[in-house]
N, C-alpha and C positions, 0 to 999 in steps of 0.2 A: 755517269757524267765525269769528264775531268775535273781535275782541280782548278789548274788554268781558269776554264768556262763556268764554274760554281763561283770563282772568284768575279766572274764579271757578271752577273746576276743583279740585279738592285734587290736589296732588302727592306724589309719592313720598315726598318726604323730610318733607311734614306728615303724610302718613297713618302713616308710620314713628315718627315721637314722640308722635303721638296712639296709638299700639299699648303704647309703651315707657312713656309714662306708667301706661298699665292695667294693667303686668305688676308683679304681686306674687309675689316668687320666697317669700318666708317662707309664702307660703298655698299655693304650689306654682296660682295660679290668673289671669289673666288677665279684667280687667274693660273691656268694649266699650263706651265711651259712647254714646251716640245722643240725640239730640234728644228727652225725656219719657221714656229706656229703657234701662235697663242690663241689660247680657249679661256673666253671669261662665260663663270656659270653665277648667276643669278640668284642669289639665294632665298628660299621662300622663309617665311619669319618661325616656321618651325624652327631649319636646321639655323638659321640666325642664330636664335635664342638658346640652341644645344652647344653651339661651338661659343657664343659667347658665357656661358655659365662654366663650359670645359675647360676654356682658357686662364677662367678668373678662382 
């Protein structure tokens, strides 16, 4: 692969704070940007209680 096109790849650790900016714990709901398109996911009180323990 070029360098160029490795460089335009998302990485881990952007796709992670592009995730962490969407997550609203007071809605208990997670909102996925996209290019013209937003996805809000629901979150069941498992992964609530995982991302809220992970955060804190």
């Amino acid at each position: 692969m070029a360098e160029s096109a490795r460089r335009d790849l998302p990485t881990l650790t952007n796709s992670a704070e592009r995730l962490l900016a969407g997550l609203d714990l007071s809605r208990e709901r997670l909102v996925v940007r996209r290019p013209g398109k937003r996805h809000i996911i629901h979150l069941d009180e498992l992964t609530y209680r995982c991302a809220s323990a992970w955060l804190s």
